[in-house]
N, C-alpha and C positions, 0 to 999 in steps of 0.2 A: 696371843702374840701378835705385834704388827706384820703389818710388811715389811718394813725394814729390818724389824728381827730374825725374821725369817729369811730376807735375802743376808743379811748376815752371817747366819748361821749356814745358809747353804755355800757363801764364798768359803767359809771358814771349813766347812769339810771339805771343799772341795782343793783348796791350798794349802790347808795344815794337817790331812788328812794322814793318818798312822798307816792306810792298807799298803804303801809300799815296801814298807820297813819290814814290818810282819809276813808279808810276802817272801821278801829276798831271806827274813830269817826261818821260814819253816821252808824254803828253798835249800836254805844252806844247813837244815839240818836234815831234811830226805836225802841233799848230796851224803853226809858223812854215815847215813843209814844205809845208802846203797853202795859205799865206795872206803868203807870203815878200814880195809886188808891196807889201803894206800897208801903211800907217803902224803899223809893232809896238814900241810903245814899252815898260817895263817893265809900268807899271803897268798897259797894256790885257790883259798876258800874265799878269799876277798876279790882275786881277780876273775874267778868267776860270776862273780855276782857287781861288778864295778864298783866297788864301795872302798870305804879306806879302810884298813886290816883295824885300825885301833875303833875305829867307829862300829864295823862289824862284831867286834868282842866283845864292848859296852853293849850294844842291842841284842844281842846273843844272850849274854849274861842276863839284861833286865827280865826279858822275856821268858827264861829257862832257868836261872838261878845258877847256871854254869856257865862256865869260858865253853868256845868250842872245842879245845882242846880236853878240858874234864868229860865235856861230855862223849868225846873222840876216845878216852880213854876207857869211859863208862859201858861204853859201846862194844867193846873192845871186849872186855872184863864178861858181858854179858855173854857174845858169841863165844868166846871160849868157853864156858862153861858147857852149852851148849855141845860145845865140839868131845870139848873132854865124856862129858855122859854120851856122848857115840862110839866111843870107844878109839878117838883121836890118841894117839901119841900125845908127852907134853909138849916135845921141840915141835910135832908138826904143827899142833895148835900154835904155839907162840907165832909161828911165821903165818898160817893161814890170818892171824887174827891180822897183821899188819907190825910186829914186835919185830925187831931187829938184833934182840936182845934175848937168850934165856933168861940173866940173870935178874935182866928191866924186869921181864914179862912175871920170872916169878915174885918177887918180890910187891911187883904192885895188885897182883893177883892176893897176896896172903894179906896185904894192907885192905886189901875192897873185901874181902870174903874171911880172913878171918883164919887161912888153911893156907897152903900150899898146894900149887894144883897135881900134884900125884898125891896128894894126901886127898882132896876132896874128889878127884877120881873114885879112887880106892872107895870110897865112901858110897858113891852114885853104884858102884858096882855092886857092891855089898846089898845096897838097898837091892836095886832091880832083882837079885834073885832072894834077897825075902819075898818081894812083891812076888814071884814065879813061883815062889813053894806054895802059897798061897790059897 
């Protein structure tokens, strides 16, 4: 490589480089891993990071394969389960998760998993005391 390739390629990382992007977006996805119960709408997630909400969603997406919002939901879907095999209530889980909604929470809960969550409760419960007789 010359010299001048080389100072090329180093102007070019250093101006069209991707680590800020990637930054603010494994930013803005540890925010919605630590702050998932919250009202997280685009725009709360955009203006903590200074970005523009539509810009943030496209690099979100690229990067992750989700909106933040799926993945806000995913997240969601996830801790609940979580709550339900502790032996959570289903309304109390709905609202610890960030659900404003039983009817939201159940419905998208049996579209991601497949159940209803007092049915996969019931389930989690059943197993643990096979596991116990054991």
């Amino acid at each position: 490589m010359t010299f001048y390739q080389e100072k090329l390629n180093h102007i070019k990382n250093v101006c069209y480089s991707n680590d800020a992007q990637i930054k603010a977006i494994i930013d803005t996805r540890h925010f919605i891993d630590h702050n998932f119960e919250k009202d997280l709408k685009l725009d709360v997630l955009s203006h903590i990071r200074f970005t523009s909400k539509y810009h943030l969603q496209r690099l979100f997406k690229r990067y992750y394969g989700l909106t933040p919002r799926q993945y806000l939901i995913d997240k969601r879907i996830e801790k609940s389960k979580e709550f339900l095999k502790n032996g959570m209530t289903v309304t109390e889980t709905c609202f610890a998760v960030g659900f404003e909604s039983l009817g939201s929470f159940s419905k998208l809960f049996k579209t991601k998993t497949g159940k209803s969550p007092s049915k996969f409760q019931k389930e989690q419960v059943s197993r643990s005391k096979l596991d116990t007789d054991f």
